[in-house]
C-alpha positions in Angstrom: 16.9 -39.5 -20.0 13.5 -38.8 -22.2 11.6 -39.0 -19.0 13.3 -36.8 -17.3 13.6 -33.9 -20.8 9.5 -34.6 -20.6 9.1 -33.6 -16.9 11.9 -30.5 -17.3 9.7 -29.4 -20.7 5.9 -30.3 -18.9 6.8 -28.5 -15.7 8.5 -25.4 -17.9 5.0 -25.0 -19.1 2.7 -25.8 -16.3 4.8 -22.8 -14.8 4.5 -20.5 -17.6 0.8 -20.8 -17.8 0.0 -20.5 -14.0 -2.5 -18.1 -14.3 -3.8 -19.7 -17.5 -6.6 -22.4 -17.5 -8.0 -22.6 -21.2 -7.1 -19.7 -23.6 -9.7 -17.7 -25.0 -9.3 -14.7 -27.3 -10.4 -11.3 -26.0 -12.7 -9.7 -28.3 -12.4 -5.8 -28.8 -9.3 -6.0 -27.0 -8.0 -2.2 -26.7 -5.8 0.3 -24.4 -6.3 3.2 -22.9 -5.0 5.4 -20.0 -8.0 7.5 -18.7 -11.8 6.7 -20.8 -14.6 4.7 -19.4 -15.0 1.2 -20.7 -18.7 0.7 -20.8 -19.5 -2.9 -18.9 -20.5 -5.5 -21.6 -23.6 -7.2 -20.8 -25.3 -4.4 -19.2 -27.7 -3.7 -21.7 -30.1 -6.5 -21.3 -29.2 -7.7 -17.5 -31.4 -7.5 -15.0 -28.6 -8.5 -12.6 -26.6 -5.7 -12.9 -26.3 -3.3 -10.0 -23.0 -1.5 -8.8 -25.0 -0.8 -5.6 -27.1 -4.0 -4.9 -24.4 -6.2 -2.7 -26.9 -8.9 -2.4 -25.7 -12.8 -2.9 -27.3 -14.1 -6.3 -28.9 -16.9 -7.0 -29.2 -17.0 -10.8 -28.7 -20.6 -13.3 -26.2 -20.6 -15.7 -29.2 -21.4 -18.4 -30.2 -17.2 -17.4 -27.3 -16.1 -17.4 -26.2 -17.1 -20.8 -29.9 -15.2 -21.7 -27.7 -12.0 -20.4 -24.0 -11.7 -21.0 -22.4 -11.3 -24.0 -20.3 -14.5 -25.3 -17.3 -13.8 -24.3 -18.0 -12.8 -20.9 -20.3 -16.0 -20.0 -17.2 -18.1 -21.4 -14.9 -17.0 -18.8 -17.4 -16.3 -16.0 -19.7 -19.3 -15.9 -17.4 -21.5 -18.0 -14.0 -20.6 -16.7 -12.6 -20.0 -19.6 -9.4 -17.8 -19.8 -8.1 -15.0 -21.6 -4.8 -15.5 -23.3 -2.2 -13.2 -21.8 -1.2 -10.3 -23.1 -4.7 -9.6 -24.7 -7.4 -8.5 -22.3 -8.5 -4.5 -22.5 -7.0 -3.9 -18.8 -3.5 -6.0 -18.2 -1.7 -2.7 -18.7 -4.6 -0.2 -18.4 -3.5 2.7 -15.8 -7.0 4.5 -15.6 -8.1 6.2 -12.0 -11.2 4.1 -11.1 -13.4 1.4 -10.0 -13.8 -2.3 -11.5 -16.5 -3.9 -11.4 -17.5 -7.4 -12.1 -19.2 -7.5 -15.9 -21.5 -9.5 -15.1 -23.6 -8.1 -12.1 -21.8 -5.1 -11.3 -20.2 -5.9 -8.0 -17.7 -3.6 -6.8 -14.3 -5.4 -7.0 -11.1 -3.5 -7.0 -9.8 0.3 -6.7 -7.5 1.4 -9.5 -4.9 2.0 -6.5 -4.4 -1.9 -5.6 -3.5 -2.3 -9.2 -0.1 -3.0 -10.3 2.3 -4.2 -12.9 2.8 -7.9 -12.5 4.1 -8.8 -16.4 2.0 -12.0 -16.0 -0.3 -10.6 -19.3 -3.4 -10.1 -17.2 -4.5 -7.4 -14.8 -3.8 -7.8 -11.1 -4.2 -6.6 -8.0 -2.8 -6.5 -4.4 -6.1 -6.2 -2.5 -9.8 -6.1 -3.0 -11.9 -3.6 -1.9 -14.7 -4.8 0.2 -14.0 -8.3 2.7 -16.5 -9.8 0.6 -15.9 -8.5 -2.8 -14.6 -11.8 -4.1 -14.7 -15.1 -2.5 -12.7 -18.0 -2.6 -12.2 -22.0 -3.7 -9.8 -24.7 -4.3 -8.7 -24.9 -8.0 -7.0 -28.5 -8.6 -7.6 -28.5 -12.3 -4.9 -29.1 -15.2 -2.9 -30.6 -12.3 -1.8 -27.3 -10.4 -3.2 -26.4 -6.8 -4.1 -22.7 -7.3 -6.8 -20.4 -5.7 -9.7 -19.6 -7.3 -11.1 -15.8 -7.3 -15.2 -16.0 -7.7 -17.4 -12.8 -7.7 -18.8 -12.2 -4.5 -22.3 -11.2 -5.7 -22.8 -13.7 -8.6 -19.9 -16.5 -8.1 -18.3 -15.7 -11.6 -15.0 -16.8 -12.2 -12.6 -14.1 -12.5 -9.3 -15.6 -12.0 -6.8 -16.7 -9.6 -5.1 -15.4 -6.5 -1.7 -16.0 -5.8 1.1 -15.3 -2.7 3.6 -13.2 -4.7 2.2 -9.8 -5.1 3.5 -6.8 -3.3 3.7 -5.3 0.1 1.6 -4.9 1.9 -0.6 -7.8 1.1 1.6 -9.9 -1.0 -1.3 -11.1 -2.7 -1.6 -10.9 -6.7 -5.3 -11.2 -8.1 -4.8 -12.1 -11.3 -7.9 -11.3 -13.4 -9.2 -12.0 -16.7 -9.8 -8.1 -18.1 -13.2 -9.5 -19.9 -14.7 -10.1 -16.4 -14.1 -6.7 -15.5 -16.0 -3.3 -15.6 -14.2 -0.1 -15.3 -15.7 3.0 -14.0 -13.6 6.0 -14.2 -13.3 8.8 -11.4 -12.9 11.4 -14.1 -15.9 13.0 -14.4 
C-alpha cells in the first residue's frame, strides 16, 4: 500500500512539473501589455543579430564572457524558470521574440497563447528553422527539447497539446526570450 501512495504522489508531481526541469528564479521579473523589453545580453555580444540567420559555432566558455547570468543558466545550462515568474507567461504585447542570446527570430506575438502552464507558449514558430529539436529523457520523463536555431540555446520544451491548427505548445522559458514590439 506505501508503494503504491509513493508512485500516485511521484507521478502527481512528475506531471505537474512537465515543463519544469530545474527551477531557477527569474530576475527583474515584470508585466506589461505593449513596451519593448530591451534583450539582456545585448550590450557586450558580439553574437547578437536579429538579421544574421547563420548556424553558430560558439563554446559555452564565450558565451558565459557574454550573457548575463541568468540567461546563460537556462540557455547553455538548461536551467528552468519557475512557473509563474518569467516577464512574458502572460505578456500580450504585438511583436517579435527573439532568442536573448543571439537574436534569432523565434516566434510572432500571434502564435502566442494562454496555456496556464506558468511559462510563455506558442502554437507555431516562425521560420522552419527557427528552433530545432532533441530528445529530452532527463528527470525520467520523455519530452522534446526546443533549441535555438542559430545558437543551440535551450529554450524549453515542445509538447502535442496546443491548439488548432498546429496542436503544438512551445513552452518557453520567458528569460530566453527577446521581445521586439511592432509599436513604433
Amino acid at each position: 500500500m506505501e508503494k503504491i501512495i509513493f508512485f500516485s504522489l511521484l507521478l502527481t508531481g512528475l506531471a505537474l512539473a512537465s515543463c519544469q526541469t530545474k527551477s531557477y528564479p527569474t530576475a527583474n521579473a515584470t508585466t506589461s501589455t505593449d513596451k519593448p523589453v530591451l534583450p539582456i545580453g545585448k550590450g557586450q555580444n558580439p553574437y547578437y543579430s536579429r538579421t544574421d540567420t547563420s548556424v553558430l559555432k560558439v563554446s559555452n566558455e564565450e558565451w558565459k564572457k557574454v550573457l548575463s547570468a541568468d540567461v546563460y543558466a537556462v540557455s547553455r545550462e538548461k536551467n528552468t524558470e519557475r512557473a509563474f515568474t518569467g516577464k512574458y507567461w502572460d505578456f500580450t504585447g504585438i511583436g517579435t521574440y527573439h532568442c536573448a542570446a543571439c537574436g534569432n527570430t523565434l516566434f510572432r506575438s500571434d502564435a502566442k497563447f494562454a496555456s496556464s502552464c506558468g511559462w510563455p507558449s506558442f502554437f507555431e514558430q516562425l521560420r522552419p528553422n527557427s528552433v530545432v529539436y532533441e530528445e529530452d529523457n532527463s528527470y525520467g520523463m520523455q519530452r522534446i527539447e526546443a533549441l535555438c536555431g542559430r545558437c543551440g540555446g535551450h529554450l524549453g520544451h515542445l509538447f502535442d497539446d496546443g491548439p488548432e491548427p498546429t496542436h503544438k505548445r512551445y513552452c518557453m522559458n520567458s528569460i530566453v526570450l527577446d521581445f521586439v514590439s511592432d509599436a513604433k
